[in-house]
Backbone as CSV, one residue per row, in Angstrom:
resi,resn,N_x,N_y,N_z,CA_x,CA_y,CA_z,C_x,C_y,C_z
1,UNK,-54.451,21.863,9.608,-54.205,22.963,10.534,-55.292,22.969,11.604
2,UNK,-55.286,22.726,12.535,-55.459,23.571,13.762,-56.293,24.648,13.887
3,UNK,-57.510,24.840,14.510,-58.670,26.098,14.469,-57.623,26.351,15.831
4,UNK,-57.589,27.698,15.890,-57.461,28.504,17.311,-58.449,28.838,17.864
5,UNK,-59.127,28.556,19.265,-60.122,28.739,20.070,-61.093,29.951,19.877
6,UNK,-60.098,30.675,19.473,-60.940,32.321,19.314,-61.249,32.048,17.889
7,UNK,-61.135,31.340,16.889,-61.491,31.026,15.564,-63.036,30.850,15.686
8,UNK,-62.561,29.767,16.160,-64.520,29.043,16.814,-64.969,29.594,17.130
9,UNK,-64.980,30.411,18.282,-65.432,31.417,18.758,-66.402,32.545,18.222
10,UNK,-65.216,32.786,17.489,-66.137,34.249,16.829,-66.386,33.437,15.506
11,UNK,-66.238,32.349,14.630,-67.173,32.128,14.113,-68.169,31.553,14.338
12,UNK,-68.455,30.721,15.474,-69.651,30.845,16.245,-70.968,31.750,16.228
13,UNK,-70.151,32.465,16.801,-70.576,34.065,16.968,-71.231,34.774,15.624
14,UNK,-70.478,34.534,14.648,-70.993,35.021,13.417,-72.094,34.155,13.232
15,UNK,-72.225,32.900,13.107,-73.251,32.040,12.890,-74.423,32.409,13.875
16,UNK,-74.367,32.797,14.767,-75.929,32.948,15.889,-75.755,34.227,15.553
17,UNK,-75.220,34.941,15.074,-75.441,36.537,14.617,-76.291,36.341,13.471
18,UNK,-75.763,35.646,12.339,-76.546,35.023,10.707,-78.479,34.431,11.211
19,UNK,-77.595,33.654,11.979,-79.039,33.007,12.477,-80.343,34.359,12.812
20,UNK,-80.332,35.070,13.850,-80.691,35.924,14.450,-81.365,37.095,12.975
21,UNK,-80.671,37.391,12.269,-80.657,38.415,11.144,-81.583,37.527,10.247
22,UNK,-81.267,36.590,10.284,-82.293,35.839,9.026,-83.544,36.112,9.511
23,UNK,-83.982,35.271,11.109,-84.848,35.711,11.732,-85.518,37.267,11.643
24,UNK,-85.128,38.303,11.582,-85.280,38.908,11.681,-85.391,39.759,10.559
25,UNK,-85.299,39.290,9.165,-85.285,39.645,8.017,-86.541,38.745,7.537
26,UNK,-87.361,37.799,8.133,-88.438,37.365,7.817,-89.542,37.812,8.964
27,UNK,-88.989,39.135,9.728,-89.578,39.451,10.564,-90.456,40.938,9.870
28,UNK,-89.451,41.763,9.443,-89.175,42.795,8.663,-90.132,42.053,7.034
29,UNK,-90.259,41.503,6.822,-90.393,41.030,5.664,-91.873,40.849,5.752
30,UNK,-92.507,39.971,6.487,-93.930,40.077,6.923,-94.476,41.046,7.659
31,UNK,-93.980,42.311,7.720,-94.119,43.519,8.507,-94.333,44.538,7.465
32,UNK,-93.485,44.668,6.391,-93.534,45.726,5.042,-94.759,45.687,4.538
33,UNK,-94.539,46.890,4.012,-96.112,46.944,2.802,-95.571,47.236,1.116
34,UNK,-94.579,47.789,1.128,-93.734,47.984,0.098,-93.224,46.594,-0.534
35,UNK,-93.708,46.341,-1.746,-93.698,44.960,-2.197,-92.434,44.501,-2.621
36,UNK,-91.551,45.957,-3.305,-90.703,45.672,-3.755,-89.545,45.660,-2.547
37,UNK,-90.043,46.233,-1.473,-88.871,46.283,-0.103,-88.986,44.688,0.508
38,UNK,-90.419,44.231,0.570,-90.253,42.617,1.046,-89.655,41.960,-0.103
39,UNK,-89.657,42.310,-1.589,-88.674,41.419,-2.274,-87.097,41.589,-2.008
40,UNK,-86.807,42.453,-1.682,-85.401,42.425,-1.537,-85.091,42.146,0.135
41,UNK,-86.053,42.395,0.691,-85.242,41.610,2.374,-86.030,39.929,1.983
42,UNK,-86.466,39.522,1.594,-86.678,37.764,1.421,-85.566,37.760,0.334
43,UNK,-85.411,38.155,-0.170,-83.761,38.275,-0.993,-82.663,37.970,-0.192
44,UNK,-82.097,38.874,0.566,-81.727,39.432,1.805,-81.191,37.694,2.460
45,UNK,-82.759,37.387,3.095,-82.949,36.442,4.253,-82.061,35.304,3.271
46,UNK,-82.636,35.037,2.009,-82.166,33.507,1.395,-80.995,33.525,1.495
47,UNK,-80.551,34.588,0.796,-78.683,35.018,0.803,-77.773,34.647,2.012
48,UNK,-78.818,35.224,3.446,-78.255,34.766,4.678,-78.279,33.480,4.820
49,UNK,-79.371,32.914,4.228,-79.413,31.342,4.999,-78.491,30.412,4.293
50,UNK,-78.467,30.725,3.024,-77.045,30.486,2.480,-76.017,30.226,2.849
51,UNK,-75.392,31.552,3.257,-74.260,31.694,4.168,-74.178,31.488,5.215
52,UNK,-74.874,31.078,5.830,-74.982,30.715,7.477,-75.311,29.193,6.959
53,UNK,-75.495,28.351,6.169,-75.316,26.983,6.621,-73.617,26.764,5.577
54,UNK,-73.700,27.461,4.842,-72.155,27.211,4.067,-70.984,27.427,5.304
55,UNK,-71.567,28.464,6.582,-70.403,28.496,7.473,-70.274,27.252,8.309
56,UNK,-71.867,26.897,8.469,-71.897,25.431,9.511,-71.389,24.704,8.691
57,UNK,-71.310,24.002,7.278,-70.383,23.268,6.719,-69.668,23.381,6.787
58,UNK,-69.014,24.331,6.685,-66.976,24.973,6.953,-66.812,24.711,8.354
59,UNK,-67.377,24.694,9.098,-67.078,24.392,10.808,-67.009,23.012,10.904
60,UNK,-68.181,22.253,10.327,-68.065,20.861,10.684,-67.116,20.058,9.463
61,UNK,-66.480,20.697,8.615,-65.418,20.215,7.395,-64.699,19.809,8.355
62,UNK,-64.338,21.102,8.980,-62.832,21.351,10.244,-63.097,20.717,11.319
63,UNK,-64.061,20.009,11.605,-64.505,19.206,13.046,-64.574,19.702,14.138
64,UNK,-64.723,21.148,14.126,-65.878,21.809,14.944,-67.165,21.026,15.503
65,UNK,-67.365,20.749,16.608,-68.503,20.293,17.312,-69.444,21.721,17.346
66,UNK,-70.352,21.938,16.588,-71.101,22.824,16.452,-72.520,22.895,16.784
67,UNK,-73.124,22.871,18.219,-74.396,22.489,18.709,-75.401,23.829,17.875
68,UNK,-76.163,23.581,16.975,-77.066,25.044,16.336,-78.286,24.621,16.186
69,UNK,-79.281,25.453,16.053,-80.547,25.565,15.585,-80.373,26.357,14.052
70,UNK,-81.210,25.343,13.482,-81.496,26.560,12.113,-82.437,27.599,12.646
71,UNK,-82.238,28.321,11.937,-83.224,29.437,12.026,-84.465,29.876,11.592
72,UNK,-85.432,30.123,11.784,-87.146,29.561,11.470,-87.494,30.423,10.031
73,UNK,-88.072,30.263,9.334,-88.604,30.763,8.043,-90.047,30.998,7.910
74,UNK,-89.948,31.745,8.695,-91.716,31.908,8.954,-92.041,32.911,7.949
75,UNK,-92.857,32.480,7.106,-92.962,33.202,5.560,-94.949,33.707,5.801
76,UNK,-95.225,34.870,6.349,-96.657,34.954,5.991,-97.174,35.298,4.923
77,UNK,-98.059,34.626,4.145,-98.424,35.135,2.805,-99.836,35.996,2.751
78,UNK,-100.577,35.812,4.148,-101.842,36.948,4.075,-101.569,38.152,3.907
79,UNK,-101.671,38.679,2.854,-102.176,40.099,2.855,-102.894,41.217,3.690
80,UNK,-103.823,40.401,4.583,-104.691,41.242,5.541,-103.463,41.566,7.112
81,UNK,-102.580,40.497,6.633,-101.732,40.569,8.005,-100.638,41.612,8.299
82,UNK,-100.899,42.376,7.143,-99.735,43.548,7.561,-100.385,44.675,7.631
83,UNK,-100.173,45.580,8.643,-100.781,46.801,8.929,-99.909,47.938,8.390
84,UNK,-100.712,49.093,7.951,-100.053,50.267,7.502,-99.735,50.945,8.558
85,UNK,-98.433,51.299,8.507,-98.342,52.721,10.154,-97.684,53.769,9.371
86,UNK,-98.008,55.033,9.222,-97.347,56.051,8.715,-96.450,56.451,10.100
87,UNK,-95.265,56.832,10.373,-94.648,57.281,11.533,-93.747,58.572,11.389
88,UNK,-94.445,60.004,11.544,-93.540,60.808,11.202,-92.543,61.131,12.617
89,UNK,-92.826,60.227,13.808,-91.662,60.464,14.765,-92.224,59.055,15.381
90,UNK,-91.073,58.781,15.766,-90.917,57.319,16.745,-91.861,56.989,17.800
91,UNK,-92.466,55.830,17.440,-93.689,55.919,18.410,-93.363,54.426,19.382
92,UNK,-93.092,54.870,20.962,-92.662,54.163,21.699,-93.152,52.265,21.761
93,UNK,-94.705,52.834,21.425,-95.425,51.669,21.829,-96.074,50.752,20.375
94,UNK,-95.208,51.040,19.845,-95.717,50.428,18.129,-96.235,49.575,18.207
95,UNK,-97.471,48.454,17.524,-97.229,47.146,17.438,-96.820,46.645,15.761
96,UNK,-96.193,47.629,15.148,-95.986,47.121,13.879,-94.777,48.200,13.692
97,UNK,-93.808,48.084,12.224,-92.890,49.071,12.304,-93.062,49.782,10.891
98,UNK,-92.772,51.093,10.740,-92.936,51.327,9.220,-91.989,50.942,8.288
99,UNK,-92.183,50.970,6.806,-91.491,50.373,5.961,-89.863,51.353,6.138
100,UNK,-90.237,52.700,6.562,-88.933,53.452,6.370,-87.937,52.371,7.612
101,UNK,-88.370,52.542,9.198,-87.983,52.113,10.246,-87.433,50.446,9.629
102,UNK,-88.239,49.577,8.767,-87.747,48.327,8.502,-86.361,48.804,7.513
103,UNK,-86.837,49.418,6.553,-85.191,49.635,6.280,-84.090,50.411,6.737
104,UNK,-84.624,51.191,7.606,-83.196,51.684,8.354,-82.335,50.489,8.994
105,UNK,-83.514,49.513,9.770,-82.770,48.886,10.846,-82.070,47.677,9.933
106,UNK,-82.853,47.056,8.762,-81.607,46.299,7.823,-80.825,46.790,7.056
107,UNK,-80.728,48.149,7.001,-79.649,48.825,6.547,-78.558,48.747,7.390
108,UNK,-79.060,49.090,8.976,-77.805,49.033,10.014,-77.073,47.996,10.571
109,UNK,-78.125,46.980,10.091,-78.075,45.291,10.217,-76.838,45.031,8.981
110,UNK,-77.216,44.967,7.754,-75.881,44.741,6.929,-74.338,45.569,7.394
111,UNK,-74.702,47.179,7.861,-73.837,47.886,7.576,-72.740,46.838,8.755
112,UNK,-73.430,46.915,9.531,-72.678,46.409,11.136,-72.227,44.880,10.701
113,UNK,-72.763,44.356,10.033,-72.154,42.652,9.830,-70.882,43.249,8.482
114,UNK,-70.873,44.274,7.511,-70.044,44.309,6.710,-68.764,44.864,7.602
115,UNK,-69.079,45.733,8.928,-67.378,45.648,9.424,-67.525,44.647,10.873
116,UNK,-68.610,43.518,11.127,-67.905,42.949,12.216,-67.413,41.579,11.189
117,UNK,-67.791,41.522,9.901,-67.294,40.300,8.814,-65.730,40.724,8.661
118,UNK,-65.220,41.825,8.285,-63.937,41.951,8.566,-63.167,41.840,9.741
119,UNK,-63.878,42.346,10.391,-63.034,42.101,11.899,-63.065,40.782,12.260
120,UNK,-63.451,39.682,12.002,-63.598,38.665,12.508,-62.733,37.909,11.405
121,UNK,-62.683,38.151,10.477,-61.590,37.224,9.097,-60.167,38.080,9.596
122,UNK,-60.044,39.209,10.294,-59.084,39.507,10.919,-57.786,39.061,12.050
123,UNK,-59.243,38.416,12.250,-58.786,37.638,13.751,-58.460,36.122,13.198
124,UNK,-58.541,35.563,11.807,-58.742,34.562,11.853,-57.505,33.549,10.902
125,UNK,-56.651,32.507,11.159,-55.395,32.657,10.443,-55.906,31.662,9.139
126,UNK,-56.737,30.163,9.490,-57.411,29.625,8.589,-57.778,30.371,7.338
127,UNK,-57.267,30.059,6.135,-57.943,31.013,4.898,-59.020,30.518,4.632
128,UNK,-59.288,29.334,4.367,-60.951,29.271,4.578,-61.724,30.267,5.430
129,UNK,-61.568,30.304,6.594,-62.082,30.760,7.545,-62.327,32.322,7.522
130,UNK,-60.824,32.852,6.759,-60.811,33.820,6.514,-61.776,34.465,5.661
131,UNK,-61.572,33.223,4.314,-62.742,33.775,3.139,-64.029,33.862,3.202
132,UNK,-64.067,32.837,4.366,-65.793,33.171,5.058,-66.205,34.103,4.930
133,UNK,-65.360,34.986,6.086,-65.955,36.023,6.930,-66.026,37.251,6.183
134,UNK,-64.842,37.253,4.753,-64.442,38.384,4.186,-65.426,38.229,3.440
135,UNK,-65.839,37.176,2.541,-67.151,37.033,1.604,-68.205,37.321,2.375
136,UNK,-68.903,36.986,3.300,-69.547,37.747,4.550,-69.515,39.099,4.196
137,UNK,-68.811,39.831,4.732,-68.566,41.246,4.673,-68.756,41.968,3.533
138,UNK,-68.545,41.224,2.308,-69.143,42.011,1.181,-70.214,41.920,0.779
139,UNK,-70.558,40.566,1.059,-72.271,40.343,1.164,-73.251,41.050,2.077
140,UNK,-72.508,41.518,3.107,-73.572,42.858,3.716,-73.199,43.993,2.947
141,UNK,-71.936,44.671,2.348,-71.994,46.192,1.830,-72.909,45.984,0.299
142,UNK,-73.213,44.862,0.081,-73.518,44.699,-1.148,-75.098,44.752,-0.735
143,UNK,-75.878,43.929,0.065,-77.383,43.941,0.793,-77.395,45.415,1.182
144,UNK,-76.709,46.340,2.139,-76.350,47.742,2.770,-76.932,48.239,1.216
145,UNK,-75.973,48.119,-0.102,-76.136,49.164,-0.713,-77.904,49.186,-1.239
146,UNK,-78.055,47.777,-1.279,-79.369,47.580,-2.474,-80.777,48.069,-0.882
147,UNK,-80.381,47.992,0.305,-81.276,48.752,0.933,-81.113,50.262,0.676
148,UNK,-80.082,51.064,1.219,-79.650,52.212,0.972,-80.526,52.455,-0.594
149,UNK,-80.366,52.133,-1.872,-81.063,52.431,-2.873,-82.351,52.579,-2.897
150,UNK,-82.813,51.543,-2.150,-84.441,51.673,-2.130,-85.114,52.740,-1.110
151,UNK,-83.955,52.977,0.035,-84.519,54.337,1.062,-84.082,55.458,0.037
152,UNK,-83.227,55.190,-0.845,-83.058,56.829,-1.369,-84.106,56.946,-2.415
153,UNK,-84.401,55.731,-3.093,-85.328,55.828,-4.479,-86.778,56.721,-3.885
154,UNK,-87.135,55.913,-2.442,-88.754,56.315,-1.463,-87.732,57.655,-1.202
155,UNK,-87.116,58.505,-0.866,-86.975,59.605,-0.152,-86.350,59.666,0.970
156,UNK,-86.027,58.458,1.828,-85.371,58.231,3.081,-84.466,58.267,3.182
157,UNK,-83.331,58.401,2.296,-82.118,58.478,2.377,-81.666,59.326,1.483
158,UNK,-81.312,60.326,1.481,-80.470,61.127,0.405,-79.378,60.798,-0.113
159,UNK,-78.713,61.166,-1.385,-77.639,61.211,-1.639,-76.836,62.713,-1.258
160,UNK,-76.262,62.872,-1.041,-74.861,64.364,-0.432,-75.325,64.932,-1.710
161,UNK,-75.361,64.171,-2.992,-75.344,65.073,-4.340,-76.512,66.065,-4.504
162,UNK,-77.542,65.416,-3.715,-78.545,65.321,-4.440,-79.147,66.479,-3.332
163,UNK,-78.743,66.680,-2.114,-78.890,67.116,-0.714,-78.393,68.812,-1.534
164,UNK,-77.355,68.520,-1.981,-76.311,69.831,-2.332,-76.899,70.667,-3.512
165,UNK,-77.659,69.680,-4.088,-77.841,70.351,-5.184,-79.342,71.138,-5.165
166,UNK,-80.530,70.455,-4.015,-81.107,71.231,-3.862,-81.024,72.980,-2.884
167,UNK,-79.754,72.213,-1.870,-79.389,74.017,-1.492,-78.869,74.700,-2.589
168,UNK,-78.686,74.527,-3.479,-77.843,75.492,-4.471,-78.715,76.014,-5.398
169,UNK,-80.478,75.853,-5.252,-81.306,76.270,-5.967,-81.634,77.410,-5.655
């Protein structure tokens, strides 16, 4: 079968999206101070890099001409290299981010790849191609949830239950 142009396309697209997030999950990762939050975004990152070369295999199976860069793995292991920032409001000129701010933004990072992974296996008639994107997509609500747990375990994220049950005291 036949890739349709917009196939490539947006899996393309998904791939320099993967790329970008990995990056940026070893960005977040040497930025934390929370030991157990850099274990689960270097968690996170491997999972991506995973899936982002299992997609470049599925592209070049199908003979996709696929011009890419891997994506860099810059792993710092000094200890002295991460700075503490407490941030009780957004501070324009940061040079570091807090652990809450690192997991919001890979929280919003999975949430957003778990519905642009559907939308894109949507678009796509290849079932391979399809299963990509859909395995994709659960692999962010599944990363989404295990961040979400760790902002609610620290206090950053509530549960509705848990929200409700202290007004009802």
């Amino acid at each position: 079968m036949n890739l349709a142009a917009h196939e490539i396309l947006e899996t393309q697209e998904a791939l320099r999206t993967k790329a970008a997030e990995i990056e940026e999950h070893g960005l977040f990762a040497n930025q934390c101070n929370d030991q157990r939050l850099k274990a689960i975004l270097t968690k996170h990152q491997q999972q991506m890099a995973t899936a982002y070369q299992q997609g470049i295999n599925l592209m070049q199976g199908k003979g996709a001409q696929l011009t890419h860069t891997a994506p860099h793995f810059s792993q710092n292991t000094d200890p002295n290299a991460h700075h503490q920032v407490t941030m009780s409001a957004p501070m324009a000129n940061s040079q570091s981010l807090s652990d809450q701010t690192i997991a919001t933004l890979a929280l919003n990072t999975h949430k957003s790849g778990a519905v642009m992974g559907m939308q894109w296996a949507n678009e796509c008639v290849d079932p391979q191609l399809r299963m990509y994107h859909v395995n994709g997509a659960n692999l962010c609500q599944e990363m989404a949830y295990e961040i979400w747990s760790w902002m609610n375990q620290n206090g950053y994220y509530q549960h509705l239950a848990s929200h409700q049950r202290k007004r009802h005291k």
